[in-house]
C-alpha positions in Angstrom: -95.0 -164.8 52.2 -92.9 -165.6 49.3 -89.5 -163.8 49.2 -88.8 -161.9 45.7 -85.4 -163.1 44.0 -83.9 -161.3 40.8 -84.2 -163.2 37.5 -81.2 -164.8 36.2 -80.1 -163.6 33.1 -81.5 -166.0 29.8 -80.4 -166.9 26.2 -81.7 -164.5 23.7 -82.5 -166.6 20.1 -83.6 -164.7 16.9 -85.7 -166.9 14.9 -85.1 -164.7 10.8 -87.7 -165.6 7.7 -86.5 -164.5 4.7 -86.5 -165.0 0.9 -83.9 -162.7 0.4 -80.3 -163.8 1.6 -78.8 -160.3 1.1 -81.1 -158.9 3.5 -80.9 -161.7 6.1 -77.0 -160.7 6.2 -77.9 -157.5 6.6 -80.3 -157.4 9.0 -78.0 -159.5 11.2 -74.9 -157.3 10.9 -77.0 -154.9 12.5 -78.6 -157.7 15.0 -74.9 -158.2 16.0 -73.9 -154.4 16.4 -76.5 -154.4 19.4 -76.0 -157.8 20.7 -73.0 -158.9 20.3 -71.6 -162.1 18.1 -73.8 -165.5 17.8 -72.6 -168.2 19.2 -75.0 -170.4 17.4 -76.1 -170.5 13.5 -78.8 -172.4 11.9 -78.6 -174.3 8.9 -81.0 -173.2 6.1 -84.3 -174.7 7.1 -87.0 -174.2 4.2 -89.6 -172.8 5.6 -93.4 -174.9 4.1 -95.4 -175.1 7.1 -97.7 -172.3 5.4 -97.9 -170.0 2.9 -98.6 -167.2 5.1 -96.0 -164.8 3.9 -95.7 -165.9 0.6 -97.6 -162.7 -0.7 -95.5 -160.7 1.5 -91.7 -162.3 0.8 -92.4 -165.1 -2.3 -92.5 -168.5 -2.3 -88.9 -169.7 -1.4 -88.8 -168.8 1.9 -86.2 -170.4 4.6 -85.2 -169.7 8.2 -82.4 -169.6 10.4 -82.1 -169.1 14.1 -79.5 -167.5 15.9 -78.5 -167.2 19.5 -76.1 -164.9 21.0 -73.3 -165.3 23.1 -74.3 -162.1 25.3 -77.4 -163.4 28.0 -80.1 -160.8 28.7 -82.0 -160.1 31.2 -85.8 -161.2 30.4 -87.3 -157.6 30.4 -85.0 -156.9 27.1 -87.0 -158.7 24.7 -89.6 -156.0 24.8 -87.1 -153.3 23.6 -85.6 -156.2 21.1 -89.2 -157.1 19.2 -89.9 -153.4 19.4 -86.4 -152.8 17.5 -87.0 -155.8 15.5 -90.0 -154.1 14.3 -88.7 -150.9 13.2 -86.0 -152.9 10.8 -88.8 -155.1 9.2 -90.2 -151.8 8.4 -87.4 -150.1 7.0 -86.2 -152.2 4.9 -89.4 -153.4 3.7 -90.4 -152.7 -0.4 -93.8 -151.2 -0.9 -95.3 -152.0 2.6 -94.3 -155.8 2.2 -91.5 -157.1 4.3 -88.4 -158.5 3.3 -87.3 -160.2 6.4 -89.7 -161.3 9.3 -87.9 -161.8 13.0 -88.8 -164.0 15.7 -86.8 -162.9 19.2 -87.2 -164.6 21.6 -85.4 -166.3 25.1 -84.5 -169.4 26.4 -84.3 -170.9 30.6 -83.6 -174.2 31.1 -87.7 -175.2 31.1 -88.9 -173.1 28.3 -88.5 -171.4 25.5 -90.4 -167.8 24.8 -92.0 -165.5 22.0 -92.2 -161.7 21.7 -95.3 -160.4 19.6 -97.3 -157.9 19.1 -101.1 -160.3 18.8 -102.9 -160.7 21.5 -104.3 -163.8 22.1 -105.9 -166.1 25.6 -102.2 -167.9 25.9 -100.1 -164.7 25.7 -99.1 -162.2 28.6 -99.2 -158.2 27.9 -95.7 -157.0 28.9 -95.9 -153.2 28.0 -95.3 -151.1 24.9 -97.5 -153.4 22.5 -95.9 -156.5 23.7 -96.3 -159.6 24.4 -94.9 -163.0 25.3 -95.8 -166.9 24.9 -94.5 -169.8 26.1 -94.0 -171.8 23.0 -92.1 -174.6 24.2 -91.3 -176.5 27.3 -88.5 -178.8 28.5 -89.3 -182.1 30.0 -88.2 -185.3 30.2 -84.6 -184.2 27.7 -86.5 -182.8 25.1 -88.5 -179.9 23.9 -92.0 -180.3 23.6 -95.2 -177.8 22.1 -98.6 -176.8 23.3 -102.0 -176.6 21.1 -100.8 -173.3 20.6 -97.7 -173.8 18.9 -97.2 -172.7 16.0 -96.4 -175.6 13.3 -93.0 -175.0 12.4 -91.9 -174.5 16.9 -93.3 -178.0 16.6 -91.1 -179.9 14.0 -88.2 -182.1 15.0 -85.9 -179.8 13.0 -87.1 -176.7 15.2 -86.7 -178.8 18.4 -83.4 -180.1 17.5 -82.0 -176.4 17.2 -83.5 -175.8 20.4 -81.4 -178.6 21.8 -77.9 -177.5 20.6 -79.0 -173.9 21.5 -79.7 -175.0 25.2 -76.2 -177.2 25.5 -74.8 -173.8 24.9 -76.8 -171.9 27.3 -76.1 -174.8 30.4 -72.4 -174.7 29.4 -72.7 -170.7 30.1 -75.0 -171.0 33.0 -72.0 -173.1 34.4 -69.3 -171.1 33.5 -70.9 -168.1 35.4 
């Protein structure tokens, strides 16, 4: 019989898509009200791996990631995508979105997605949610599965991912 443990606590990241810098800002003042300061910031990464959003947000798109010094507990991200929601909505023009947010955590071996698409990789969690292992960690890097979205893929993504996860060990170790 296997012997239940609790789940140690895990790095929350925000992957933000904008076209709009004065909304980005916003969006994470209030980002930071709830979860505390970042510990890590993103350069601008353009974002032309598709042109998905364009309609949606324009053509000049970039991201940024974030994490945050505060850890989580893994059931959080539910109640973090469903908040994330709620601001895409509200601040969104004419039913098109200014901003589009990416939560997600990071262990040591992997890195996960919240959303709301259902698909034959993803896990239902409750409320609408669900989660995907986008990336693992093997051999000192991060690498992707066929489902991977194109721009979790790119060495610019994965490199993020490696600073990110220095900061997380350091605080694993600290604790």
């Amino acid at each position: 019989m296997g012997e239940e443990r609790v789940h140690g606590k895990v790095k929350f990241i925000l992957g933000v898509l904008s076209a709009d810098a004065s909304i980005m800002q916003i969006m994470l003042a209030r980002m930071t009200e709830l979860y505390g300061e970042t510990d890590y910031r993103s350069l601008e990464i353009p974002f032309d791996y598709t042109g998905y959003y364009d309609d949606e947000m324009g053509n000049r798109i970039t991201r940024y990631f974030f994490s945050f010094g505060r850890l989580i507990e893994p059931g959080e991200l539910v109640e973090i995508k469903k908040f994330t929601n709620r601001l895409e909505l509200k601040y969104a023009i004419d039913g098109k979105r200014r901003v589009n947010f990416d939560p997600g955590y990071m262990e040591l071996g992997k890195f996960l997605l919240a959303t709301t698409k259902d698909q034959q990789h993803r896990i239902y969690i409750r409320d609408g949610i669900y989660e995907e292992i986008t990336l693992f960690y093997r051999d000192k890097e991060w690498r992707y599965y066929e489902w991977t979205y194109p721009d979790y893929r790119s060495g610019v993504y994965r490199e993020v991912f490696q600073e990110i996860r220095r900061i997380y060990k350091k605080q694993l170790s600290n604790h």
